[in-house]
N, C-alpha and C positions, 0 to 999 in steps of 0.2 A: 504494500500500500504506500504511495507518493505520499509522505511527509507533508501538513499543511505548509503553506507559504508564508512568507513572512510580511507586514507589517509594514508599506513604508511611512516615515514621517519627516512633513516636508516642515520646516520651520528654518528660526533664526538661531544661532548659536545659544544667545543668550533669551530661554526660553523656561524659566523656571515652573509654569505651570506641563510646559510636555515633559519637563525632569519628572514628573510627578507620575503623567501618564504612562512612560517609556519605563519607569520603577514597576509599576503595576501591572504593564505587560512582561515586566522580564522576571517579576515575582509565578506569574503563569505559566511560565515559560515556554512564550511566545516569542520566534524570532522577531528582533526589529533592524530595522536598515534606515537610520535617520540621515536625511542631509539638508541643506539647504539650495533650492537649485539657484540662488544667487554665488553659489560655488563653481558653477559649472560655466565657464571650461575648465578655469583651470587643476581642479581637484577634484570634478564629475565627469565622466563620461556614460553614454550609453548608446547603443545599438538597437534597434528596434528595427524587424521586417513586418512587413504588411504583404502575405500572399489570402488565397484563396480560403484557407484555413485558420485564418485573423490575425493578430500580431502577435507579435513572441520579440526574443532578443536577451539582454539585460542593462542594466542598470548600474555602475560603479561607483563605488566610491573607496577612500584612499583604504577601510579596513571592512568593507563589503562588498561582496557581487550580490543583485537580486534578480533572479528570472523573472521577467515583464508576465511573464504568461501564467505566472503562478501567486500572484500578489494578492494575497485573501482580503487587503483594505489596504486603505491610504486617508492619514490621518495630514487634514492640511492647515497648518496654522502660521499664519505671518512668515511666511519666507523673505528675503531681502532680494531685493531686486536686480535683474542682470548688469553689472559692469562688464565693460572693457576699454580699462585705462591707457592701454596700450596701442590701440588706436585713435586716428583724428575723428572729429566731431561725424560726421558724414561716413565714413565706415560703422563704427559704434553703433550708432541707430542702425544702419543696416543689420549687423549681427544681434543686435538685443531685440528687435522683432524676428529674423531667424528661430532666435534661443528660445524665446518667448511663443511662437505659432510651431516650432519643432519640438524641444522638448515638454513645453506644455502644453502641445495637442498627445503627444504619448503621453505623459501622467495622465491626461483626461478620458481616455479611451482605455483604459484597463482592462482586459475583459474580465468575467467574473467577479471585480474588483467592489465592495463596498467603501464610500466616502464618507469623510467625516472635514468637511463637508464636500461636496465636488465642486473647483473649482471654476466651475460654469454658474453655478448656483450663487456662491459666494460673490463672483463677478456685477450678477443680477442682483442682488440686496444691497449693492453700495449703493444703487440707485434712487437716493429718497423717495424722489416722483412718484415711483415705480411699487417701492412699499408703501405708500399710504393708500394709492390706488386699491392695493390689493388689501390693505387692513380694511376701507371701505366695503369693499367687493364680500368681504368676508362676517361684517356686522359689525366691525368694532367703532366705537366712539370718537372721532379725529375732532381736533380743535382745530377750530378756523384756518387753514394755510394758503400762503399768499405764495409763489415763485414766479419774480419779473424781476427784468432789468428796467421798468420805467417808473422814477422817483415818483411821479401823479398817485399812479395805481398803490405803490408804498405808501403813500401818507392819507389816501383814504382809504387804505388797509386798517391804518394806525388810525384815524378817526373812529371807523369804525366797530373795530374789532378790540382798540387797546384794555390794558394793556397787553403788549406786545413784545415779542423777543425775540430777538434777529438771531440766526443760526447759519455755518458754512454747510453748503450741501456734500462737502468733500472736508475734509479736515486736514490737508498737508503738513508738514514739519515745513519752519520757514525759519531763518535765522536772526536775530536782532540786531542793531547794529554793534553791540557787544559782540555777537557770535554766540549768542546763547538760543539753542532751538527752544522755537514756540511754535503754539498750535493757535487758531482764531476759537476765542471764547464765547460761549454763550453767552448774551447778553440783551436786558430789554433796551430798548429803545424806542423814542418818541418823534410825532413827526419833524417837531424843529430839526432833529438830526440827519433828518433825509435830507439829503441833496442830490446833484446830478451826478456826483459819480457813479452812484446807483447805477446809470446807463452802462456801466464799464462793462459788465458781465448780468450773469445770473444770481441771487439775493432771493434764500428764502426765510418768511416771514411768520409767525405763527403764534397764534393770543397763546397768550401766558397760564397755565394750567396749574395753581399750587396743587403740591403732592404729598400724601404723605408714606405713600409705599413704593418699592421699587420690588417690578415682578418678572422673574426671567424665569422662560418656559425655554426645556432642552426637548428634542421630540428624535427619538431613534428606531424607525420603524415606525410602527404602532404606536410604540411605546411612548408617554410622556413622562414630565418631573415636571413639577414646579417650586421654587422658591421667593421667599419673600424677605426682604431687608426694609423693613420700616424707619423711621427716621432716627430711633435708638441703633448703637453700634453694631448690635446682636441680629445676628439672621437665624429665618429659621425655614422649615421646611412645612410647605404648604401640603401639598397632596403631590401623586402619580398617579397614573391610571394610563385606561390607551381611549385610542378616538372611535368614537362611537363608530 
């Protein structure tokens, strides 16, 4: 009998919540093969053919081989993004879309593979737009939301709807003039504050909800979990169950 397959997990070095997971799988003793594909090239390689019979190949890294064809899951959490320092501006882009539609069209295409999460999936929920539509679509309760890039529309948003609290639809690392990375903050705002630079891009917008629980639902399968961290330090665990 073929030995189950191993495990891969895609992360950042420094990734103290998959130290957690990667303990837990090797307490079971389940193979694992972690890397980061922001490694690759220079400390990842992999080979993958595509015949009639679907894909196969492997997978390397400096103290793993993984057979593509036998990978029972792929565990994907914060990977760091493709470099290549080594080339000019105009090559670099060329090979990190390469690396990026090459190697992560094989991670995506696994056969047999279970995801946690797939990163087509993952790709689709960065998309605020895109998730509130579907929390609508699905019953849940959305506070007022505004996304335009035209100041007018902004401030009879904020007329309207205040208070109000402007939010990035993407959250970058950006550096200060110190050189100290930052992210753009939540923050309410009023309409005095609009102005026209609002036109620059996209700005979205969204009345103000006081809260007093914070509820994160994991769903595996069927299977759900829920917890809950209310505004005391202390979390605790709500219910599991599966979907009707």
């Amino acid at each position: 009998m073929t030995p189950p397959g191993p495990v891969l997990v895609v992360t950042n070095l420094d990734d103290p919540t998959t130290d957690l997971v990667i303990d837990e799988l090797h307490g079971r003793g389940v193979p694992v093969v972690r890397f980061d594909s922001g490694d690759f090239p220079a400390t990842l390689s992999f080979a993958a053919t595509l015949t009639g019979d679907g894909l196969a190949g492997t997978l390397t890294t400096p103290s793993r081989t993984a057979a593509l064809g036998h990978v029972r899951s792929l565990y994907y959490r914060r990977p760091s993004g493709f470099t290549f320092p080594h080339l000019d501006e105009q090559s670099a882009r060329f090979a990190v879309a390469q690396a990026r539609y090459g190697l992560g069209g094989v991670l995506a295409s696994l056969p047999g593979c279970r995801y946690v999460n797939h990163p087509h999936r993952i790709g689709d929920a960065e998309f605020k737009p895109a998730g509130l539509a579907a929390a609508a679509a699905a019953g849940f309760l959305l506070p007022p939301t505004l996304i335009t890039s035209d100041p007018g529309a902004a401030r009879s948003f904020v007329r309207r709807y205040g208070p109000v609290i402007h939010k990035p639809l993407s959250a970058p690392l950006y550096r200060d003039a110190n050189g100290v990375s930052c992210t753009v903050r939540v923050a309410e705002v009023t309409g005095g504050e609009i102005d026209d630079t609002v036109s620059g891009t996209a700005h979205l917008f969204q009345q103000r909800v006081d809260k007093t629980t914070d509820i994160r639902v994991t769903v595996m399968g069927e299977r759900t979990s829920a917890g809950a961290r209310r505004r005391s330090p202390r979390a605790r665990t709500v219910r599991g169950g599966r979907h009707p």
